[in-house]
C-alpha positions as CSV (number, residue, x, y, z in Angstrom):
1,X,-3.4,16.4,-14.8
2,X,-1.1,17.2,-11.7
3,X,1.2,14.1,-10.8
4,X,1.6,14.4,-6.7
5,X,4.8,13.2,-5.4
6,X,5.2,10.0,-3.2
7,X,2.0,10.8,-0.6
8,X,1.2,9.4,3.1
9,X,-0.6,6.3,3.1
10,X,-3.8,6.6,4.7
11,X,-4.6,5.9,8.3
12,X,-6.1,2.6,9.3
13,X,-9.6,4.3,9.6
14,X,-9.3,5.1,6.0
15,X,-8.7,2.0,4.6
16,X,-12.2,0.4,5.0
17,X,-13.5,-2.7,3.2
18,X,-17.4,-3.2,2.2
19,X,-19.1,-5.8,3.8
20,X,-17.5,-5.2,7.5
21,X,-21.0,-6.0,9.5
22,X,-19.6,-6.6,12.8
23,X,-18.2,-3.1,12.7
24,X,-21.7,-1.8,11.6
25,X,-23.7,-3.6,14.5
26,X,-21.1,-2.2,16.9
27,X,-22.0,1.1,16.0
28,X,-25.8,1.1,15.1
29,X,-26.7,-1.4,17.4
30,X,-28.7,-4.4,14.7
31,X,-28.0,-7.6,14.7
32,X,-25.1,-8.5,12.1
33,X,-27.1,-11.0,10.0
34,X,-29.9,-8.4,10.0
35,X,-28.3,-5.5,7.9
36,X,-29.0,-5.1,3.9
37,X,-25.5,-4.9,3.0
38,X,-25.1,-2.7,0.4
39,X,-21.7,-1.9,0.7
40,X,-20.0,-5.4,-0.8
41,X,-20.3,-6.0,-4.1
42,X,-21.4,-10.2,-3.9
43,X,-23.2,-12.2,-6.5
44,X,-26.8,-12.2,-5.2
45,X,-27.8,-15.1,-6.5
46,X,-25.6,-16.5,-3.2
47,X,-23.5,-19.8,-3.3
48,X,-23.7,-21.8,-5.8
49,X,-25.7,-25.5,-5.5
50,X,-23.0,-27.5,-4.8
51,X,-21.2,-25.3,-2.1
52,X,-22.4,-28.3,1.0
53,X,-21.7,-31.1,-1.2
54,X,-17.7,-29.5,-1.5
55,X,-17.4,-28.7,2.3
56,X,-18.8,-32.2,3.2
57,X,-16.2,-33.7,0.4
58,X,-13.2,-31.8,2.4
59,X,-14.7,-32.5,5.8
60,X,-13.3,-35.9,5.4
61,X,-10.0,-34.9,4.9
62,X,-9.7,-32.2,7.4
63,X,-7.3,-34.4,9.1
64,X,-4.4,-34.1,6.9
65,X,-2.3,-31.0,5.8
66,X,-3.6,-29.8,2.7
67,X,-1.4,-29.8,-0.5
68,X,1.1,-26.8,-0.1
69,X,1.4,-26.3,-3.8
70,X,-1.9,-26.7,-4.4
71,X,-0.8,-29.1,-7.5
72,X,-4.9,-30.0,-8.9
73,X,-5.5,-26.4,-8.2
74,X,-3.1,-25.1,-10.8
75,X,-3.5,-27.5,-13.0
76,X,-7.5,-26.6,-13.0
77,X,-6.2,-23.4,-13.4
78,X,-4.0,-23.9,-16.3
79,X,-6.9,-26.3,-18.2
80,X,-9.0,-23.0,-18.1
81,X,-6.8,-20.3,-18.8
82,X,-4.0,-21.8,-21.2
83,X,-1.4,-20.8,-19.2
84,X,1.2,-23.6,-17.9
85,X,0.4,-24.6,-14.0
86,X,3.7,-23.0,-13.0
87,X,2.0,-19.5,-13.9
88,X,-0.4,-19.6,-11.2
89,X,-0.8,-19.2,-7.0
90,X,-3.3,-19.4,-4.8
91,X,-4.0,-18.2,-1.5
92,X,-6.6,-17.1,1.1
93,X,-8.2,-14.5,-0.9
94,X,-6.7,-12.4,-3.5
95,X,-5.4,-9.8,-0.7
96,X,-3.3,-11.9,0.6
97,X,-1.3,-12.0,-3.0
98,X,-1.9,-8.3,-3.2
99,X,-0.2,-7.6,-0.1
100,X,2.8,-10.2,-0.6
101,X,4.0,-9.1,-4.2
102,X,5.1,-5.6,-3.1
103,X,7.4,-7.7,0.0
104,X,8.5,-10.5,-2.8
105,X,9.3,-8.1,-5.9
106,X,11.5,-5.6,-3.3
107,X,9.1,-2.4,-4.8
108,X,10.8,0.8,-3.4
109,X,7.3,2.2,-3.9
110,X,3.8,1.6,-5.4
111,X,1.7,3.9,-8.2
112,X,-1.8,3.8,-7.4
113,X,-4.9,5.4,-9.4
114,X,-7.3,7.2,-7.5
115,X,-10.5,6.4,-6.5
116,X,-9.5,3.1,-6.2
117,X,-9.6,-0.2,-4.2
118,X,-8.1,0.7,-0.7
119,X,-6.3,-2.9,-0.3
120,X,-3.4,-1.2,-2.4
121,X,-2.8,1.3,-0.3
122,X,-2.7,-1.4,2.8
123,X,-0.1,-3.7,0.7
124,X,2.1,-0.5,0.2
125,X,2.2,0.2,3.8
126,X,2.4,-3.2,4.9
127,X,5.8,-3.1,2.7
128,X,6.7,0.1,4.2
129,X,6.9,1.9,1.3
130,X,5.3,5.3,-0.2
131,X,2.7,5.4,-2.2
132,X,2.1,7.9,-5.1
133,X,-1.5,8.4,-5.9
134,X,-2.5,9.1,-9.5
135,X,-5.8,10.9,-9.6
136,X,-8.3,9.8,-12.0
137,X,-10.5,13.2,-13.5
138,X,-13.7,13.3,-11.9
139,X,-15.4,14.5,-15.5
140,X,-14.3,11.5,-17.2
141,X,-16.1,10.0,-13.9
142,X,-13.0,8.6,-12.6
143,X,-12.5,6.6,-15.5
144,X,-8.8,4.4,-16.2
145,X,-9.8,4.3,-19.9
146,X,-9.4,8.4,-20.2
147,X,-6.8,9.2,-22.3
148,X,-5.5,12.0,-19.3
149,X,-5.1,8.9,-16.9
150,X,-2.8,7.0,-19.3
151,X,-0.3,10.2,-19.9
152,X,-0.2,10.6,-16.3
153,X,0.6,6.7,-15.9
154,X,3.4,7.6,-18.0
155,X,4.5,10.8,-16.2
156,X,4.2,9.0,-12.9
157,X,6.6,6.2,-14.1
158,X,9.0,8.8,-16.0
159,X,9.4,10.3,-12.3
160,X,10.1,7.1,-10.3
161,X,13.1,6.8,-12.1
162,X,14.5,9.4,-14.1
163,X,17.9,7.9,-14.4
164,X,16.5,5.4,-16.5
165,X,14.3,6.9,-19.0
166,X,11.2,5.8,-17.4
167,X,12.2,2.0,-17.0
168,X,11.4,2.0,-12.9
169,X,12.8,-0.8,-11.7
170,X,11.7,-0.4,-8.1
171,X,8.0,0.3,-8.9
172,X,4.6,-1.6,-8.7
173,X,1.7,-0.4,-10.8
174,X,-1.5,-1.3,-9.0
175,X,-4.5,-1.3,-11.4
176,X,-8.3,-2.1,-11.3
177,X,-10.1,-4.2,-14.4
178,X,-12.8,-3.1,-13.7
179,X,-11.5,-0.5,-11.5
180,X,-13.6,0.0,-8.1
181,X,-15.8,1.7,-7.5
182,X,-16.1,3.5,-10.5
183,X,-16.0,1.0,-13.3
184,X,-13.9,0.8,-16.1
185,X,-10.2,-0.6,-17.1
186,X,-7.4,0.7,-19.1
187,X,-7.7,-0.9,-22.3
188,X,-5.7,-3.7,-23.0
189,X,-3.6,-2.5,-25.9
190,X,-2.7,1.0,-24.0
191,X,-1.8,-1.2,-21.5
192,X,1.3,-3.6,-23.1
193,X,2.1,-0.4,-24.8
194,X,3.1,1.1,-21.1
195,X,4.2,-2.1,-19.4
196,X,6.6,-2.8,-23.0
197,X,8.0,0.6,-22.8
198,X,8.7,-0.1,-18.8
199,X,10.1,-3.2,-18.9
200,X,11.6,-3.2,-14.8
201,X,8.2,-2.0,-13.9
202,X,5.5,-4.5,-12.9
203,X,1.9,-3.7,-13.7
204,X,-0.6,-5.8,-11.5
205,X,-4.0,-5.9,-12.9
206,X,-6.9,-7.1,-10.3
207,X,-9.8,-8.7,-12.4
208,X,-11.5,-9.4,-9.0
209,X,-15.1,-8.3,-10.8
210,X,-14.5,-8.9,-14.1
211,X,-16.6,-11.9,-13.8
212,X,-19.2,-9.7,-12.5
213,X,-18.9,-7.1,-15.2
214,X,-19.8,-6.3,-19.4
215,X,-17.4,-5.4,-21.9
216,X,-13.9,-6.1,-20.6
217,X,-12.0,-8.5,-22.0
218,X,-9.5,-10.4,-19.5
219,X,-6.0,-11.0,-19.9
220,X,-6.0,-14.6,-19.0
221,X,-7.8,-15.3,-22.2
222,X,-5.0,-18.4,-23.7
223,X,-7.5,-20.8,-24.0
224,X,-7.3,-20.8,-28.2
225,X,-3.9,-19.6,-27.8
226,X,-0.8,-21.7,-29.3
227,X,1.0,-23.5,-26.6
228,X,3.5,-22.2,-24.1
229,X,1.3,-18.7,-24.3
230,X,2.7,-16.2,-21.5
231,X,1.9,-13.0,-20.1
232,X,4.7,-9.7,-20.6
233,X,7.2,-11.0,-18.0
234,X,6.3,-7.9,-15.9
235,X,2.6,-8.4,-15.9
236,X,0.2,-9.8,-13.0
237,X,-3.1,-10.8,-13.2
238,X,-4.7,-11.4,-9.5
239,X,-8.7,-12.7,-9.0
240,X,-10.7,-13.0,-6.1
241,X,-13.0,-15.8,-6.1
242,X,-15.0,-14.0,-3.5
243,X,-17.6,-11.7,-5.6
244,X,-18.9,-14.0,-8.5
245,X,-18.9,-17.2,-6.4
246,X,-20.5,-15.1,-3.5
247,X,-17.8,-16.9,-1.6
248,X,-16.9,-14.5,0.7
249,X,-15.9,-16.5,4.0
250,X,-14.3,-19.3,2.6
251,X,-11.6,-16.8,1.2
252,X,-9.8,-18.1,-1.9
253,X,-7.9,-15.9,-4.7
254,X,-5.0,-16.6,-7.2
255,X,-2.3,-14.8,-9.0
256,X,-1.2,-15.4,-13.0
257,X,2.0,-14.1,-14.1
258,X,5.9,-15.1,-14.5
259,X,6.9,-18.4,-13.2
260,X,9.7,-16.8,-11.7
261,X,7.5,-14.0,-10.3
262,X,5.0,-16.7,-8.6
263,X,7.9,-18.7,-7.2
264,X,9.1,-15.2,-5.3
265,X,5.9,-14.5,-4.3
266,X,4.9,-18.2,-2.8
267,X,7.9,-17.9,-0.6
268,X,6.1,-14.4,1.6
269,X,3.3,-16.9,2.0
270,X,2.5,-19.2,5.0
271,X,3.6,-22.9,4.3
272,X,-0.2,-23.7,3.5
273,X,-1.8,-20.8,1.7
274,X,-4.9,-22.8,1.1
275,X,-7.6,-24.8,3.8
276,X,-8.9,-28.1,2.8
277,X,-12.2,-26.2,2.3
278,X,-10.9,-23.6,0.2
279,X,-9.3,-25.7,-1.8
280,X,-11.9,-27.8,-2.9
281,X,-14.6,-24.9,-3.1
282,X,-12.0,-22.9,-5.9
283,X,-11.7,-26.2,-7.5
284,X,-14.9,-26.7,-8.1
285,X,-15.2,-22.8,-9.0
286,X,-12.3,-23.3,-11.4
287,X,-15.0,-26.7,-12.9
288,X,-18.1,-24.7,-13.2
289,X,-19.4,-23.8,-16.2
290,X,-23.0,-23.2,-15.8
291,X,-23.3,-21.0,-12.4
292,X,-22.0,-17.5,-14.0
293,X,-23.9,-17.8,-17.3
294,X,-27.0,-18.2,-15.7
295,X,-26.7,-15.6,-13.0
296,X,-24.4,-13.0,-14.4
297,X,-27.3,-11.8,-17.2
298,X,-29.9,-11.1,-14.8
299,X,-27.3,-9.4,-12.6
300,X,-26.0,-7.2,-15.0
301,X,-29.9,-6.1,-16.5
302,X,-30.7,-5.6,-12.6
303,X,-28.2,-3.0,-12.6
304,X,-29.2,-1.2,-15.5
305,X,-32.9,-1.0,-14.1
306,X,-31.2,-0.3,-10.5
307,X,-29.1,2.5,-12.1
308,X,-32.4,4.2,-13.8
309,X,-34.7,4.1,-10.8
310,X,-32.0,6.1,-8.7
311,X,-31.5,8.6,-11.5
312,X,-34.8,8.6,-11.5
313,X,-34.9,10.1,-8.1
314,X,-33.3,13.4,-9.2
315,X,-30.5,15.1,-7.0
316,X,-28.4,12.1,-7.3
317,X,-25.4,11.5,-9.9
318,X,-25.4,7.8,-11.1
319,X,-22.4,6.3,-12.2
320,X,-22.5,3.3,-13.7
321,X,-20.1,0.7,-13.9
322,X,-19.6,-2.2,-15.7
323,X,-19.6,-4.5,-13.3
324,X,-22.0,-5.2,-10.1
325,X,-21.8,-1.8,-8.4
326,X,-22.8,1.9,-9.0
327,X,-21.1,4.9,-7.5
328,X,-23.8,7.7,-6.1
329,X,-22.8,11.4,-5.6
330,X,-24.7,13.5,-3.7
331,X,-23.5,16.5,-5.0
332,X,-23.0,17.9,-1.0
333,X,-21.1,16.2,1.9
334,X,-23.8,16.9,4.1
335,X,-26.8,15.0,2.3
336,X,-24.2,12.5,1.8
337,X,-23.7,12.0,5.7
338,X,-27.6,12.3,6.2
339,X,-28.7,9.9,3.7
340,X,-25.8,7.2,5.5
341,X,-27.7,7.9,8.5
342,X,-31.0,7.5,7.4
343,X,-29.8,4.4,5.5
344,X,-28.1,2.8,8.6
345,X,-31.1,3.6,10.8
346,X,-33.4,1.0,8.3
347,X,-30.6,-1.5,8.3
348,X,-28.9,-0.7,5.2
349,X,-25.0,-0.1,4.8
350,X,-23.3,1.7,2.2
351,X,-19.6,2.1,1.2
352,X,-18.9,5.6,2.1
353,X,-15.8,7.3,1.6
354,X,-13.5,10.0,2.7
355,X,-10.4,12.2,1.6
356,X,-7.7,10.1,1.8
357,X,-9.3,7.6,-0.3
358,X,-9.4,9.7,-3.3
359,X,-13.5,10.8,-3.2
360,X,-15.2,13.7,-1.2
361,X,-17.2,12.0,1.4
362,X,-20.4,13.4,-1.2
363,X,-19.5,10.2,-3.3
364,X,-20.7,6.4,-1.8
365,X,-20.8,3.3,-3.7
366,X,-23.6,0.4,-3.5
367,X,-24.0,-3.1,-4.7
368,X,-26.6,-4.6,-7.2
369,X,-28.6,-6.8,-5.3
370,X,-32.1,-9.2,-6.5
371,X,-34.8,-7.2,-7.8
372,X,-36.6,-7.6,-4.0
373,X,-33.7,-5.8,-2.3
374,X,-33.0,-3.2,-4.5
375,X,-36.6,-2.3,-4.3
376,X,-36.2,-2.1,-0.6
377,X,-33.4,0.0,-0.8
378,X,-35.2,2.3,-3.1
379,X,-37.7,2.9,-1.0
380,X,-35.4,4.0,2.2
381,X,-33.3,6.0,-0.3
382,X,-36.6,7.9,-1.6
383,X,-37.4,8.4,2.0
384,X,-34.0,9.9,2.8
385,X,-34.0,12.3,0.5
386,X,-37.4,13.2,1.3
387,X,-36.2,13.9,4.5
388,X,-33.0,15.1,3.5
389,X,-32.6,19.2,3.0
């Protein structure tokens, strides 16, 4: 696999996020709250129960400054990990943690696999510093658990810093578990192989789906550990709280990793990372035990079935991930561009793509959403390619 060298970071307009509705009803003309939004990957089953009962509970102290260390947070935190309180931080939405660590660590530049989440490109330029983009092969279907990927991880890091035998101090690994939008994680051992053998390095692993997804384990797993159980010193774990919770406004996201690492990181954050509201909705996230189990399931069978019945079309590669969202190619960028159009025009968005992101404008990813939607959405995709050449 060809390494490139250190590559321009996208332009703005290439650095979308799903779910941006306002944008779409600017454009097509629909009303925001009327478009099946296909391109963000949210829990369908929606909030869960109690989600008035918590923003009732902090409406009564919305007149004080919320805690700035958010103490009962991390201490939630650490009950259900296993790691010690000091190991975690939380902010508005894991992107804001993305986006500080580059600033607060001093990285000199950032590796990146691609296809992958476009928020890592935006924390790289936010730092003002290169990015070097690590292409995934598009016959393992962009997989991080290829075997090519992990030499090139290697190569990459040898080339940061060739003075030191690979150990790049000035370098941030960025890395999806599962990755978006194809699916899939580098697996666990392969991964403290790389981050032991790079030592100055750090390695952020996002496990913002992993609660959506099958099959991939999670490195905050301490819970049955002995005490005083760490990550590598030069590992981060970050997690939204937006996609399982189907949270998505109230924004609220942590960060596991060194003590030291958190402490440097909390200080490129505003004095109060948190709202009253987001505070108490994670820490009732952090308490639940029963919403995931009993939503998850159905979610992950949905996408099997959901999977099948597009593949089922014909003219349409399926890949599936493991988590909550399948990436379509269309084998041409054309059909691509006409099925978007046909799609927008019933009220249905998709994730497209472009270039710069790593993905022909062919590819487009979509959520799994309840049985009822996807059928709808079937249906206008069946007609698009009907009327598609």
């Amino acid at each position: 696999m060809n390494i490139p060298q250190e590559t321009q970071l996208p332009t703005r307009d290439h650095l979308r996020h799903g779910g941006n509705l306002q944008e779409i009803s600017n454009r097509t003309g629909i009303d925001p709250y009327q478009i099946l939004d296909y391109s963000a990957n949210i829990n369908p089953a929606g909030p869960p129960p109690w989600i008035k009962e918590a923003l009732m509970a902090a409406a009564s102290r919305v007149r004080h400054y919320p805690d700035p260390d958010s103490t009962v947070l991390r201490e939630a935190a650490s009950q259900k990990f296993g790691l010690s309180p000091e190991s975690f931080l939380f902010a508005d939405g894991a992107d804001s943690l993305l986006f500080a660590l580059p600033l607060a660590l001093g990285a000199k530049r950032c590796l990146i696999p691609v296809p992958s989440y476009s928020g890592y490109f935006r924390a790289a330029r936010r730092a003002g510093i290169p990015a070097v983009s690590i292409r995934l092969p598009a016959e393992k279907n962009f997989s991080l658990a290829s075997p090519e990927f992990s030499a090139a991880l290697e190569e990459a890091l040898d080339a940061a810093s060739p003075a030191t035998q690979g150990v790049s101090s000035d370098t941030m690994v960025f890395l999806g578990a599962p990755n978006n939008p194809a699916g899939g994680s580098l697996p666990h051992n392969a991964l403290r192989e790389i981050a032991g053998k790079n030592p100055g390095a750090c390695f952020v692993v996002d496990e913002s789906f992993i609660e959506l997804s099958a099959g991939i384990p999670s490195l905050l797993d301490f819970k049955n550990s002995t005490p005083n159980a760490s990550l590598p010193p030069n590992l981060i774990v970050a997690r939204s709280l937006t996609k399982a919770w189907a949270i998505p406004g109230a924004r609220a996201g942590f960060i596991a990793g060194n003590p030291d690492i958190i402490q440097r990181v909390r200080s490129q954050l505003p004095a109060w990372p948190l709202s009253c509201f987001a505070e108490e909705i994670a820490l009732r996230c952090l308490g639940d035990n029963s919403y995931l189990p009993s939503t998850v399931p159905y979610l992950l069978k949905e996408a099997d079935a959901f999977a099948a019945s597009i593949a089922a079309l014909g003219d349409i590669k399926v890949i599936r991930s493991s988590a909550n969202f399948l990436l379509l190619d269309f084998i041409s960028d054309s059909r691509a561009e006409a099925v978007h159009g046909f799609l927008l025009s019933r009220g249905i968005a998709i994730r497209t793509y472009s270039p710069e992101e790593g993905l022909s404008p062919r590819y487009a990813r979509i959520a799994v959403r309840s049985d009822r939607e996807n059928a709808r959405f079937l249906s206008a995709l069946r007609d698009a390619i009907s009327a598609t050449p």
